[in-house]
Backbone atoms as SQL, in Angstrom:
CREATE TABLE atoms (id INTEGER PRIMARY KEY, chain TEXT, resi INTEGER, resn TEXT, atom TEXT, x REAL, y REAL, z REAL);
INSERT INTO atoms VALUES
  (1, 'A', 1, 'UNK', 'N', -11.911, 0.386, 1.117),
  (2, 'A', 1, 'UNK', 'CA', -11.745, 1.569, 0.307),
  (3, 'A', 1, 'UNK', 'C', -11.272, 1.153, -1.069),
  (4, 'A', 2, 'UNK', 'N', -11.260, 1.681, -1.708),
  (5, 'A', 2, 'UNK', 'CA', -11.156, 1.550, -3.540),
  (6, 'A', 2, 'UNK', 'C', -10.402, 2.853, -4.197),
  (7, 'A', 3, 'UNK', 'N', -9.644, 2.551, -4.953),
  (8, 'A', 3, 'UNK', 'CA', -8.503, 3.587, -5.243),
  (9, 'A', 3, 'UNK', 'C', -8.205, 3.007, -6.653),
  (10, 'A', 4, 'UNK', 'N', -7.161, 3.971, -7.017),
  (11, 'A', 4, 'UNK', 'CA', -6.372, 3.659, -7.920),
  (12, 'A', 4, 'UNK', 'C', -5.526, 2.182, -8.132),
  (13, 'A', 5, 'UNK', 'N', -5.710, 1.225, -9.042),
  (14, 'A', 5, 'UNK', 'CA', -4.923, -0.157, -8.253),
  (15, 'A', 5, 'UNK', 'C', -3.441, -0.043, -7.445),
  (16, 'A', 6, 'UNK', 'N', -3.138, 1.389, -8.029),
  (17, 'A', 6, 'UNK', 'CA', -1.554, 1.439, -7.566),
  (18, 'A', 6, 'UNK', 'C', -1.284, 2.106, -5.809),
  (19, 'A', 7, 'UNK', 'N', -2.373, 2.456, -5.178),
  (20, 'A', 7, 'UNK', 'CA', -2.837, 3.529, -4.278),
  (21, 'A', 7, 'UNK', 'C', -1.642, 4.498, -4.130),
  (22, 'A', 8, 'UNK', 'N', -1.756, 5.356, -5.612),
  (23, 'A', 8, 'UNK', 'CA', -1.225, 6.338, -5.628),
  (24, 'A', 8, 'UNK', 'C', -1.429, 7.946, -5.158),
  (25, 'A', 9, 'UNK', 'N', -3.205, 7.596, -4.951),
  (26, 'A', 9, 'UNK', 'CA', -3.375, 8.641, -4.361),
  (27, 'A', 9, 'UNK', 'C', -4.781, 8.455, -4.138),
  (28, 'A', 10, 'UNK', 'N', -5.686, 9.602, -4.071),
  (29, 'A', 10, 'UNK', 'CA', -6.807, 9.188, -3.106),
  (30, 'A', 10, 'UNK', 'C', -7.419, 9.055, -1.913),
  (31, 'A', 11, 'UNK', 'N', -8.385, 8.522, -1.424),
  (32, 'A', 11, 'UNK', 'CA', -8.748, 8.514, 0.120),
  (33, 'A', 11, 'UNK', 'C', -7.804, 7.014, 0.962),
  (34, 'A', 12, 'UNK', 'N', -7.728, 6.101, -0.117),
  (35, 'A', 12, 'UNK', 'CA', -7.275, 4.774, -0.124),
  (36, 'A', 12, 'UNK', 'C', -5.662, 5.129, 0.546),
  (37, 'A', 13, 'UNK', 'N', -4.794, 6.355, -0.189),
  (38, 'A', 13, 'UNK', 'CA', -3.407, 6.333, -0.057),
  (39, 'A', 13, 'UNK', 'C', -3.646, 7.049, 1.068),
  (40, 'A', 14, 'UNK', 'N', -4.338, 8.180, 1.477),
  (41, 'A', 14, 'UNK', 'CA', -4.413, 8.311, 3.055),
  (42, 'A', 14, 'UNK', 'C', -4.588, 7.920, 3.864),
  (43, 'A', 15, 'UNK', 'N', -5.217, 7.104, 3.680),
  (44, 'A', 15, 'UNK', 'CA', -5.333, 6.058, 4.203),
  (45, 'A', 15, 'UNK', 'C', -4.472, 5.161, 5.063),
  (46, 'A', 16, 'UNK', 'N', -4.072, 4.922, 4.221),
  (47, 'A', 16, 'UNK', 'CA', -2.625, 3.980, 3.932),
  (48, 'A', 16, 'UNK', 'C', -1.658, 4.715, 4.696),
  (49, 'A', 17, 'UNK', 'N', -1.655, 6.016, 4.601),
  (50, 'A', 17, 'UNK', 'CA', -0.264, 6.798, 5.464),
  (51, 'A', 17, 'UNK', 'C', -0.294, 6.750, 6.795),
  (52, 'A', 18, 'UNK', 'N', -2.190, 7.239, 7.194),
  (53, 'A', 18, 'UNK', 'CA', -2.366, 7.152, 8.267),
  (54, 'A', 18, 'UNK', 'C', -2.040, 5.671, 9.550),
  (55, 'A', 19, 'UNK', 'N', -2.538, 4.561, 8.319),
  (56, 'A', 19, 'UNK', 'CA', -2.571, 3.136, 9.005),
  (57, 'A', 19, 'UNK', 'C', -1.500, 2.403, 8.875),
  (58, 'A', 20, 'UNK', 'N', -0.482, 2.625, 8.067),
  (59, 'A', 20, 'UNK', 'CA', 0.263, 1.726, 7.529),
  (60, 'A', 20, 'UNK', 'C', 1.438, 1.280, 8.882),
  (61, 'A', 21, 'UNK', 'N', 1.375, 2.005, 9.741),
  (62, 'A', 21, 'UNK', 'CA', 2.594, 1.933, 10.897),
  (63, 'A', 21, 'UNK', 'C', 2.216, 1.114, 12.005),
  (64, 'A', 22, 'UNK', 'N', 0.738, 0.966, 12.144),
  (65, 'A', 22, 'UNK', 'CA', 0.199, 0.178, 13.367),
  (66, 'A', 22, 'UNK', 'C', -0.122, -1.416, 12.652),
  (67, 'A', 23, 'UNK', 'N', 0.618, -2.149, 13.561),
  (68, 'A', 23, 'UNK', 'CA', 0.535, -3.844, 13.159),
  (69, 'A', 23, 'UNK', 'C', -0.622, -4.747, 13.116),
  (70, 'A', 24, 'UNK', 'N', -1.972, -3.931, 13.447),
  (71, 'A', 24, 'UNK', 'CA', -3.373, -4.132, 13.753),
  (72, 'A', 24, 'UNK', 'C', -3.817, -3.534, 12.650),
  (73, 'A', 25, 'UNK', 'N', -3.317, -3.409, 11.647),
  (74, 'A', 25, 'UNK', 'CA', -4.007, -3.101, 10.070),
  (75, 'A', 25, 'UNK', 'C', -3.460, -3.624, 8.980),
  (76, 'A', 26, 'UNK', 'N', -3.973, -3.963, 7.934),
  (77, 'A', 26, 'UNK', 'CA', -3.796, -4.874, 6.613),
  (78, 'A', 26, 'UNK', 'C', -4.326, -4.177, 5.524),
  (79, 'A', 27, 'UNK', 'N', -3.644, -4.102, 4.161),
  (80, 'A', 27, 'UNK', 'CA', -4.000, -3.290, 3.575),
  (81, 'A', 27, 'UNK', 'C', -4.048, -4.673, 2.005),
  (82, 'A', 28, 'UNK', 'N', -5.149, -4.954, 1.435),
  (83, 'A', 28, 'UNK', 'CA', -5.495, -6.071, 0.578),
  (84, 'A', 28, 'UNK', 'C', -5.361, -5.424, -0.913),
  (85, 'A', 29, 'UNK', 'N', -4.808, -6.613, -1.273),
  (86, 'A', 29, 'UNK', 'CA', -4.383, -5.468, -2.962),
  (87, 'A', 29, 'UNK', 'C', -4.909, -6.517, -3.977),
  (88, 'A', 30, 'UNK', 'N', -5.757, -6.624, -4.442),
  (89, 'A', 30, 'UNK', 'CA', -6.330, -7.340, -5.619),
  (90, 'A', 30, 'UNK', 'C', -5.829, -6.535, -6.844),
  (91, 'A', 31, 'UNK', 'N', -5.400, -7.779, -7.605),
  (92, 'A', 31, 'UNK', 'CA', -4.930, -7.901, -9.009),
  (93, 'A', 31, 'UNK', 'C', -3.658, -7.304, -9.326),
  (94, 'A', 32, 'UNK', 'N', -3.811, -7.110, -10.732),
  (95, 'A', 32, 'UNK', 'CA', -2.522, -6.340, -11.142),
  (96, 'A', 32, 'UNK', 'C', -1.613, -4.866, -10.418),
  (97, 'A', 33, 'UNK', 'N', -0.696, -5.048, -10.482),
  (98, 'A', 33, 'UNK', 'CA', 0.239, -4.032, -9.832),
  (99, 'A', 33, 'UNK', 'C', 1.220, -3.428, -11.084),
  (100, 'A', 34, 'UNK', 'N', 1.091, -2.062, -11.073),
  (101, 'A', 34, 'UNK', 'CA', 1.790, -1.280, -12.041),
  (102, 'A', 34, 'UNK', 'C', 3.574, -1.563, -11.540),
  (103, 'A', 35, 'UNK', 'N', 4.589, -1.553, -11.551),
  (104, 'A', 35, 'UNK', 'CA', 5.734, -1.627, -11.586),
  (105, 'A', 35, 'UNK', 'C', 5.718, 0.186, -10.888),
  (106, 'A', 36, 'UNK', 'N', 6.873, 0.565, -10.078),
  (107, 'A', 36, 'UNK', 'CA', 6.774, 1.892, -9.610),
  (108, 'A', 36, 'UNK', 'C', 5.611, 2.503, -8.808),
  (109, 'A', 37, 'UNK', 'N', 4.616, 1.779, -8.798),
  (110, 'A', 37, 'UNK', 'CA', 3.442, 1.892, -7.062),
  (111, 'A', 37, 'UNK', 'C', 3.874, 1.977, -6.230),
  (112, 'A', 38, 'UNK', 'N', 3.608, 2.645, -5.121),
  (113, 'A', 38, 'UNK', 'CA', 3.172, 2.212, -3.727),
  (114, 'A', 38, 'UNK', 'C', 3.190, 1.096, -3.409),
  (115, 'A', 39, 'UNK', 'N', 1.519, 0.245, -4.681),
  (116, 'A', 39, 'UNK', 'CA', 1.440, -0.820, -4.170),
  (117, 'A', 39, 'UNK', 'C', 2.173, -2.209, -4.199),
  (118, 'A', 40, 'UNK', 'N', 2.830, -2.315, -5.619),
  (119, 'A', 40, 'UNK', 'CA', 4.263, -2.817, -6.290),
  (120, 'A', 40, 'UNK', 'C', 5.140, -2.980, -4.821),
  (121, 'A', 41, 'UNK', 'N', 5.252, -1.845, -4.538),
  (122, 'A', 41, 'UNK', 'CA', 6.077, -1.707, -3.624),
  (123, 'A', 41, 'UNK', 'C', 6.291, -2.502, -2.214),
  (124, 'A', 42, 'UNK', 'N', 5.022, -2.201, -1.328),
  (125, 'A', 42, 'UNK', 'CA', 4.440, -3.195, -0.388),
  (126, 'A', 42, 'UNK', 'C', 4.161, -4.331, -0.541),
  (127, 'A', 43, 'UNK', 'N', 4.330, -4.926, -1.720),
  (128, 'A', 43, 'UNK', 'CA', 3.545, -6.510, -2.210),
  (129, 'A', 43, 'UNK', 'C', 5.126, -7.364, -1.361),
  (130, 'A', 44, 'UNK', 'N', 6.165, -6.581, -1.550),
  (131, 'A', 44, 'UNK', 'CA', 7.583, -6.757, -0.949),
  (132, 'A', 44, 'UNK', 'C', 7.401, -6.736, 0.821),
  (133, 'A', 45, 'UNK', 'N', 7.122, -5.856, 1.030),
  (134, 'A', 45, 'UNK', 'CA', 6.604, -5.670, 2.265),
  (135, 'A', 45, 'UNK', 'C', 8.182, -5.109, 3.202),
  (136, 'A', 46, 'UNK', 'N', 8.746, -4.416, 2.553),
  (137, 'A', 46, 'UNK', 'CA', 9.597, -3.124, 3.108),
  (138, 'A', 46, 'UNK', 'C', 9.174, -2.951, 4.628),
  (139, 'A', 47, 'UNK', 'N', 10.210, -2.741, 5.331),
  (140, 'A', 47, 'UNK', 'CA', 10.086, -2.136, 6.399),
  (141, 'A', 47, 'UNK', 'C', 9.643, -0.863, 6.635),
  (142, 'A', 48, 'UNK', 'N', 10.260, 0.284, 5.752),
  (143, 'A', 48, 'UNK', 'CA', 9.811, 1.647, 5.711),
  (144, 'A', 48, 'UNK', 'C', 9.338, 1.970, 3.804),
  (145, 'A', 49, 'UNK', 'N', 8.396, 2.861, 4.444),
  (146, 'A', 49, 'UNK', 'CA', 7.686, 3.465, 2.693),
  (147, 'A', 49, 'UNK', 'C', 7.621, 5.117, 3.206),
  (148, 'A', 50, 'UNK', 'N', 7.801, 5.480, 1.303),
  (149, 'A', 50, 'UNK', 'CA', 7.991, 6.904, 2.017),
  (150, 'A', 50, 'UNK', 'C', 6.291, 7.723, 1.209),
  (151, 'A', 51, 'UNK', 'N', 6.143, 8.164, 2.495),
  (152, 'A', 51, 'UNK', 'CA', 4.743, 9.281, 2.442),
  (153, 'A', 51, 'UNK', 'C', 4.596, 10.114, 1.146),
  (154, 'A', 52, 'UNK', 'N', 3.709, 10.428, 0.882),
  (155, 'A', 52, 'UNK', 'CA', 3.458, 11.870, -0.068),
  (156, 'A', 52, 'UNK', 'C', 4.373, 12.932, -0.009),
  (157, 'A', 53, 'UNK', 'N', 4.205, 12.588, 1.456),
  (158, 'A', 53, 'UNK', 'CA', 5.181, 14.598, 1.307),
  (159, 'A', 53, 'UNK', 'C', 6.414, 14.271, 1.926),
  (160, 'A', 54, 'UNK', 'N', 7.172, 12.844, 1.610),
  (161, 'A', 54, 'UNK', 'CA', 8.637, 12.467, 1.744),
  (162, 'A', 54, 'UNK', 'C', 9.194, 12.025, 2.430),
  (163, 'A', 55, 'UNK', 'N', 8.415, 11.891, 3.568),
  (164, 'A', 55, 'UNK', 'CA', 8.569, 11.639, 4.886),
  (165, 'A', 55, 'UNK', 'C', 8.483, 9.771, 4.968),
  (166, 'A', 56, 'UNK', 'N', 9.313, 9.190, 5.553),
  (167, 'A', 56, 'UNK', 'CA', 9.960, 7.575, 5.594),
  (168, 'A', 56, 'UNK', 'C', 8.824, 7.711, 6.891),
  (169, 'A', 57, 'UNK', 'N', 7.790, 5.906, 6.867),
  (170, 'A', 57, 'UNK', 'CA', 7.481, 5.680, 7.596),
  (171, 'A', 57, 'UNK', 'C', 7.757, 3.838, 7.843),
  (172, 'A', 58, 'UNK', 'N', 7.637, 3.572, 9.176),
  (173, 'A', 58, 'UNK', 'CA', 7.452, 2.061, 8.950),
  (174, 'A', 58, 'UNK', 'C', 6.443, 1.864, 8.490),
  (175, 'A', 59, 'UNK', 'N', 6.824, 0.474, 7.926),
  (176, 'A', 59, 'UNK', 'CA', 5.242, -0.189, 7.280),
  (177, 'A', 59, 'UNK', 'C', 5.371, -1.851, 8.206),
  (178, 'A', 60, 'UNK', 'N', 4.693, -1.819, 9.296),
  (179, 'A', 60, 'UNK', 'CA', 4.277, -2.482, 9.974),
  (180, 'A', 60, 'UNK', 'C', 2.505, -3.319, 10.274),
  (181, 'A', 61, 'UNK', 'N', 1.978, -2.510, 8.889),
  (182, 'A', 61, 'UNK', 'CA', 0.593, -3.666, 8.760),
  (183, 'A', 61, 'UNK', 'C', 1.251, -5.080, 8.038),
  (184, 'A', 62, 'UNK', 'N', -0.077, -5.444, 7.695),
  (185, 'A', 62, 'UNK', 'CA', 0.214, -6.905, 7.353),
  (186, 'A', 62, 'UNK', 'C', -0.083, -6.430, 5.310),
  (187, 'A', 63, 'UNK', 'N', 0.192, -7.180, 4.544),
  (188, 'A', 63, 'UNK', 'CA', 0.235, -6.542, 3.188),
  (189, 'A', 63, 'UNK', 'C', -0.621, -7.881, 2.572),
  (190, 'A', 64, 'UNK', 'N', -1.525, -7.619, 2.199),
  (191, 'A', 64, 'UNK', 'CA', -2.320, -9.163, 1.091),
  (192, 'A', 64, 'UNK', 'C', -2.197, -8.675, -0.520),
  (193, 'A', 65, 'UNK', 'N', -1.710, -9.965, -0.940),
  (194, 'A', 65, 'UNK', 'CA', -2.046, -9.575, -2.653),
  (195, 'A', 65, 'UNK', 'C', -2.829, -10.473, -2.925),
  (196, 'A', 66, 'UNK', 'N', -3.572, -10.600, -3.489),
  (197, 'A', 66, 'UNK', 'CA', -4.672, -11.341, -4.261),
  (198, 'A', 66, 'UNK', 'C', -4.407, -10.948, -5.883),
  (199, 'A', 67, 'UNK', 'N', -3.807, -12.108, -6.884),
  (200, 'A', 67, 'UNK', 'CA', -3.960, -11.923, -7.491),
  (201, 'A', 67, 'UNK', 'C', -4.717, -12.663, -8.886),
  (202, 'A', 68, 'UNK', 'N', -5.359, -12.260, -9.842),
  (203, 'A', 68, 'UNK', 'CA', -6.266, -12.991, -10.685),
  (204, 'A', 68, 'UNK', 'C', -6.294, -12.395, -12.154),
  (205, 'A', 69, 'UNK', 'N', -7.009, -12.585, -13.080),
  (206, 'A', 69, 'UNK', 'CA', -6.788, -12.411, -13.990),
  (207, 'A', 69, 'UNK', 'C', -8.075, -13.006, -14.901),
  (208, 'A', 70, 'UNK', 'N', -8.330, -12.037, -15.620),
  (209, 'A', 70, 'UNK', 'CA', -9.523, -12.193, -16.806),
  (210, 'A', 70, 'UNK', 'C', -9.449, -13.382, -17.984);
């Protein structure tokens, strides 16, 4: 899926809410990361992230950064 780089929102961040708790999913983040993301966020790989609508979940996938540059 393809999103915003920050997966701030989108099909990508539902994604993400839906999958992010089961340890049988990985969520791959190529390139730059805005500071204050989501994805910023997970590059850390936090135990819990909190949902759209506020709600704390574990984050128990696996987290990839790939990063590169022009």
């Amino acid at each position: 899926m393809a999103s915003s780089s920050g997966l701030q929102s989108g099909l990508s961040r539902q994604l993400f809410e839906i999958w992010c708790s089961d340890k049988k999913n990985a969520c791959v983040i190529p390139g730059n990361v805005v500071e204050g993301t989501l994805a910023k966020t997970i590059i850390n790989e936090p135990k819990e992230v909190t949902l759209i609508n506020g709600i704390t979940a574990s984050l128990n996938m696996q987290v990839h950064y790939i990063s590169f540059s022009a």
